[in-house]
VMD Tcl script that draws the C-alpha trace (Angstrom):
set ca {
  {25.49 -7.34 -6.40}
  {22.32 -5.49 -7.57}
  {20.64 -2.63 -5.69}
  {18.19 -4.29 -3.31}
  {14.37 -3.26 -2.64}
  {12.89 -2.71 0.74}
  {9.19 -2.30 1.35}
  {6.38 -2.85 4.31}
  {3.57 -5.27 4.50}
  {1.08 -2.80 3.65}
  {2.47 -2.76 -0.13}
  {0.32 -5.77 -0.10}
  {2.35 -7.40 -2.37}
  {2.33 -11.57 -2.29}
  {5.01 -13.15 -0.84}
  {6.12 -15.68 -3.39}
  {6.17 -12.32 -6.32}
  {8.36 -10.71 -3.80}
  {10.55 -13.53 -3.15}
  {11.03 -13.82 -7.68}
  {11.85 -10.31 -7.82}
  {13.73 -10.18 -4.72}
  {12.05 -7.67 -2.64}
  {12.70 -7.97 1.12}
  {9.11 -7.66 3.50}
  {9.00 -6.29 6.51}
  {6.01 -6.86 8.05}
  {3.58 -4.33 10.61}
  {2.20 -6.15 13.58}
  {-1.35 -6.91 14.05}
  {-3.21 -7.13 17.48}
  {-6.40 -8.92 18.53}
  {-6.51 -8.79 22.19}
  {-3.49 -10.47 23.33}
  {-2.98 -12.34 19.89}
  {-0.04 -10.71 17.79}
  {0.20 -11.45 14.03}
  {2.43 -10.83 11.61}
  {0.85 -9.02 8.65}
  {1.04 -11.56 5.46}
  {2.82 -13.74 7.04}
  {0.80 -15.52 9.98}
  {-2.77 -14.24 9.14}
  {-4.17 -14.71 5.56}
  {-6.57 -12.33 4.58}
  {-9.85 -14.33 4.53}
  {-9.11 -15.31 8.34}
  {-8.38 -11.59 9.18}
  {-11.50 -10.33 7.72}
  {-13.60 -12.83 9.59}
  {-11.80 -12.21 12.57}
  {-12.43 -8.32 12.26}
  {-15.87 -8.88 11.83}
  {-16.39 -11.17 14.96}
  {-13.77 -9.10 17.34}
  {-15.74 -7.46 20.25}
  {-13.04 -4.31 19.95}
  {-11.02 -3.33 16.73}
  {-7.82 -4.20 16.46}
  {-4.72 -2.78 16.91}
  {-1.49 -2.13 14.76}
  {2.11 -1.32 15.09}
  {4.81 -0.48 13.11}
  {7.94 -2.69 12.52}
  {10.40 -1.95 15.03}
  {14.12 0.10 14.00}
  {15.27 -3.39 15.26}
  {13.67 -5.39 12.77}
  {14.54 -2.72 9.93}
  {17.96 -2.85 11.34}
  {18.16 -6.84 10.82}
  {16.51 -6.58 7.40}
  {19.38 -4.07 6.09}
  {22.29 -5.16 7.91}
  {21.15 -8.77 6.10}
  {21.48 -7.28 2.64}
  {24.59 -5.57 2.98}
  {26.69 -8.68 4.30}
  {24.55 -10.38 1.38}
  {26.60 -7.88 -0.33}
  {24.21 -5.25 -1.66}
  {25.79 -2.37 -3.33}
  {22.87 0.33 -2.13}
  {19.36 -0.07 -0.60}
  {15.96 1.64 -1.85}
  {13.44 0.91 1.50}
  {9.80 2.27 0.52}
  {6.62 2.51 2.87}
  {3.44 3.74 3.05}
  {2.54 7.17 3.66}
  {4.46 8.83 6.55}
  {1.09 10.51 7.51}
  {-0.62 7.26 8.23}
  {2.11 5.44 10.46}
  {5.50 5.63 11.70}
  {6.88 3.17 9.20}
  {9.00 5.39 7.86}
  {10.24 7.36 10.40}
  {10.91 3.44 12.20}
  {12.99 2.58 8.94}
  {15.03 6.18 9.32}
  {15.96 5.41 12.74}
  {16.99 2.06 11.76}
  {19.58 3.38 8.92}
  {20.86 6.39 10.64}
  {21.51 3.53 13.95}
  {23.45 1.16 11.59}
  {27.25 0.92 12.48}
  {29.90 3.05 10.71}
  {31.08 0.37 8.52}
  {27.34 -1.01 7.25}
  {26.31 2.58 6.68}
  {29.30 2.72 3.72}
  {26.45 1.55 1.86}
  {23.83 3.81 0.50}
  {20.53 3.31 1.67}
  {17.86 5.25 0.36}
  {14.23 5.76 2.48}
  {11.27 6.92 0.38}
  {7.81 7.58 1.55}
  {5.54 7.17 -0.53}
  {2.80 9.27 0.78}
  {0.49 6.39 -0.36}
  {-0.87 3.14 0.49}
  {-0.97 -0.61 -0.95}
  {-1.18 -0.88 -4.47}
  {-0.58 2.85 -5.19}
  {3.29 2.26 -3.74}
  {3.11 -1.09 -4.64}
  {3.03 -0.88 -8.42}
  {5.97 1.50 -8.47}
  {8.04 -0.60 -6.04}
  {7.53 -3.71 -8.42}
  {9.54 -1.82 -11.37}
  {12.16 -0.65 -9.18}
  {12.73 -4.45 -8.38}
  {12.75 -5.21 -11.73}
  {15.20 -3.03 -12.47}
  {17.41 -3.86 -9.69}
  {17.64 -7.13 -11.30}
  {18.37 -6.01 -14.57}
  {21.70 -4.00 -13.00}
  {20.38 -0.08 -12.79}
  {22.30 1.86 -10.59}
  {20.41 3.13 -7.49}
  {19.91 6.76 -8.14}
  {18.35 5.83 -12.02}
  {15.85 2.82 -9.65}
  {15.21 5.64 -7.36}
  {14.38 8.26 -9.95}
  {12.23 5.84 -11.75}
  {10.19 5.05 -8.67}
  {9.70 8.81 -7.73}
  {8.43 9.45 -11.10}
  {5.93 6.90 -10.96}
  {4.97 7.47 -7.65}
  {4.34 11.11 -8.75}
  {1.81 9.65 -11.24}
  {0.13 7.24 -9.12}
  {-3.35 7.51 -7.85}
  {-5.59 5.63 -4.80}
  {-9.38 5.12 -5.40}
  {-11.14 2.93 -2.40}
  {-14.99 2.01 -2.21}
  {-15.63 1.06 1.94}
  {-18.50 -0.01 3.19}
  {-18.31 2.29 5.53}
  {-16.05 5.15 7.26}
  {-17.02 3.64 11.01}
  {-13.92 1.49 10.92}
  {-11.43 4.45 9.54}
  {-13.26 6.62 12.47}
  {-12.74 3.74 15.28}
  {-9.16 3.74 13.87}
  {-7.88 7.21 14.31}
  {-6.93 7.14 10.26}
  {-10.41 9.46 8.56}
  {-8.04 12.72 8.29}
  {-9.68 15.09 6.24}
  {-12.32 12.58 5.72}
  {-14.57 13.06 9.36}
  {-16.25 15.56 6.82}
  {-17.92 12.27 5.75}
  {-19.17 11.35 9.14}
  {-22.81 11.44 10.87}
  {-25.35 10.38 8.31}
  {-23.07 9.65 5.72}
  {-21.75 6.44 7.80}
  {-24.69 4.37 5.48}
  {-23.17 5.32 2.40}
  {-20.47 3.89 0.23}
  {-17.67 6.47 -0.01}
  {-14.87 7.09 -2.06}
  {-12.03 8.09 -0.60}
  {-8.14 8.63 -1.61}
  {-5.20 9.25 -0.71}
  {-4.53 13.02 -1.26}
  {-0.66 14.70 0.32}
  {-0.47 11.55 2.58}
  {-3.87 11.08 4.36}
  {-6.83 9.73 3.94}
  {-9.39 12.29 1.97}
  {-12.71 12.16 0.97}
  {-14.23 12.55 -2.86}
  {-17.75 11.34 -2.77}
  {-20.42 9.33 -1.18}
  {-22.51 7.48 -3.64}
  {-25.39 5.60 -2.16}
  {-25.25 1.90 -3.33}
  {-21.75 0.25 -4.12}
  {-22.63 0.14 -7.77}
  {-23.28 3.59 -8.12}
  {-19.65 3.98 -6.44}
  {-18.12 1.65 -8.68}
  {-19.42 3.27 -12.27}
  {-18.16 6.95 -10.06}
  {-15.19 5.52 -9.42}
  {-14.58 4.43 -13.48}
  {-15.47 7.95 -13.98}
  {-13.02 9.72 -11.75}
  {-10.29 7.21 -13.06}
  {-10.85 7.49 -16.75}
  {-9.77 11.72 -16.06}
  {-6.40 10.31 -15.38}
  {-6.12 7.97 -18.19}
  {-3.99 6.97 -20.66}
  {-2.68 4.42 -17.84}
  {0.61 3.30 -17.37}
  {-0.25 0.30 -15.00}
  {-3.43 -0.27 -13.38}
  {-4.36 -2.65 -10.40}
  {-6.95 -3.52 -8.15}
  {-6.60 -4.36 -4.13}
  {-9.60 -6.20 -2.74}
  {-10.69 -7.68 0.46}
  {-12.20 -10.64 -1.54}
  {-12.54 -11.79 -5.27}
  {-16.33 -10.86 -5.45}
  {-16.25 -7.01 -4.74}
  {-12.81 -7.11 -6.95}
  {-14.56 -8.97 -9.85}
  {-17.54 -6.55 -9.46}
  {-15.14 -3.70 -9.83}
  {-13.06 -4.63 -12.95}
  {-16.65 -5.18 -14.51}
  {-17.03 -1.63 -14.40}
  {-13.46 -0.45 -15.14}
  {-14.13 -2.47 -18.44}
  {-15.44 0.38 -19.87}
  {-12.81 2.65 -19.23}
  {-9.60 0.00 -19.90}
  {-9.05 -3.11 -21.60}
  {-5.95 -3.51 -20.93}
  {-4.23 -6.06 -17.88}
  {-5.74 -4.96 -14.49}
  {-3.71 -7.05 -11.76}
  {-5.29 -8.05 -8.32}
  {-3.84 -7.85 -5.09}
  {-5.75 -8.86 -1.73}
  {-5.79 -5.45 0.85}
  {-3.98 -6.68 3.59}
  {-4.33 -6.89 7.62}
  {-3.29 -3.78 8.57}
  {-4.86 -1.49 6.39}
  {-8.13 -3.51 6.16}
  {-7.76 -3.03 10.05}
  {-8.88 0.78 9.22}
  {-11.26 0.55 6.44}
  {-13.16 -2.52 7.16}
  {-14.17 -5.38 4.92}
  {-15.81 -5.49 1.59}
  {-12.98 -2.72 0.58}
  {-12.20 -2.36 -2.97}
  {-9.88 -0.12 -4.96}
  {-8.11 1.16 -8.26}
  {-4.76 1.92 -8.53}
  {-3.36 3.16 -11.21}
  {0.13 5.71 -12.77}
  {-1.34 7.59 -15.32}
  {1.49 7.69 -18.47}
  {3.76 10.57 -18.72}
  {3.08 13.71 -20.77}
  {5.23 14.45 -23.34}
  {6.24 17.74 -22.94}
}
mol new
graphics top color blue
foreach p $ca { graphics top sphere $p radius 0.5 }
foreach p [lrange $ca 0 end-1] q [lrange $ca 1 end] { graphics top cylinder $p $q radius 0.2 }
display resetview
């Protein structure tokens, strides 16, 4: 049996593209109160963002449990998976992937006979997201594990994260603004750009209308280009539309769409859009 693929709900990749290439979910937790939801899977994003915007308190969010790690990989070993590759978002952001290392190193003896492989990817959605979609597809076209994994480090190595917000209040409420706070105080009105820089959440500039950000935002991209892939994660079609307008000039090429999921929109608030991209490999 092919080498199987392993990801978190924050990849933010739709469920019926993971269930063609075979990519196994787990989900984070989302918490309104007392209400519990299952990110991408009981709370689609339009209903999240309008609950976010009408909670009284922000929401909270929690890791997958070893447990529910455990479950996922002992599944795809008696499914009869010859080695695992289990990727999730930055390590500096959430336990995720410390959650998924305590659930391999707790299998039993005889399950951990198979190899399974935990990556982090020191990034978020669509800037893990794009990488883990290859390594599916070649899982299903027979690679062995350590040419998937290779692969996937490579093109994580070459990925980038650029996100508009509205605003940094909900990334401050949240814990998550890292090197970011430097953004803070008056700079709360503005539209900043942000990435994801050794794992966290780091600031780049703060433009003061959201077009403004989104011609910046071609501009810092098009230093990084030829691109290999490019994508965009949105918390609804209009700000994504609005965005690809602008990375017209840079790229004509396919730019795919993904909607920014519960968890992470949890920290960053809605109207977020963003670019993700792997720049193409110099030749040496």
């Amino acid at each position: 049996m092919p080498i199987r693929i392993v990801t978190d709900s924050t990849a933010d990749i739709p469920a019926e593209q993971a269930q063609a290439l075979g990519i196994t979910v787990v989900p984070l937790t989302v918490f309104f109160g007392e209400e519990s939801y299952l990110d991408g899977a009981e709370l689609d994003t339009a209903t999240f963002y309008q609950k976010l915007q009408e909670a009284p308190d922000l929401p909270r969010t929690s890791q997958p449990s070893p447990a529910r790690f455990a479950e996922a990989y002992t599944r795809l070993i008696q499914e009869g998976a010859d080695g695992i590759i289990s990727v999730h978002l930055s390590s500096g952001l959430s336990g995720t992937y410390q959650s998924a290392c305590t659930a391999r190193d707790s299998l039993p003896e005889e399950l951990r006979q198979v190899p399974i492989e935990i990556i982090d990817s020191r990034s978020i959605s669509a800037g893990m997201s794009l990488a883990i979609l290859k390594a599916a597809r070649e899982a299903q076209e027979g690679h062995s594990l350590d040419e998937i994994k290779n692969v996937l480090l490579d093109r994580l190595s070459r990925s980038r994260v650029l996100a508009i917000l509205d605003t940094l209040e909900y990334l401050k409420r949240g814990g998550r603004i890292g090197a970011a706070k430097a953004f803070l105080g008056n700079m709360l009105s503005f539209k900043p750009i942000v990435t994801v820089k050794e794992g966290v959440v780091a600031p780049l500039e703060q433009p003061r209308t959201r077009s403004k950000a989104y011609v910046r935002a071609a501009q810092l991209a098009s230093e990084f280009a030829p691109f290999e892939d490019i994508a965009i994660v949105e918390a609804n079609d209009e700000v994504g539309q609005q965005l690809e307008a602008t990375l017209r000039t840079i790229y004509q090429g396919e730019i795919t769409h993904y909607k920014f999921g519960a968890v992470l929109g949890t920290h960053t608030g809605p109207g977020l859009v963003g670019v993700a991209f792997i720049s193409q490999r110099q030749l040496d």
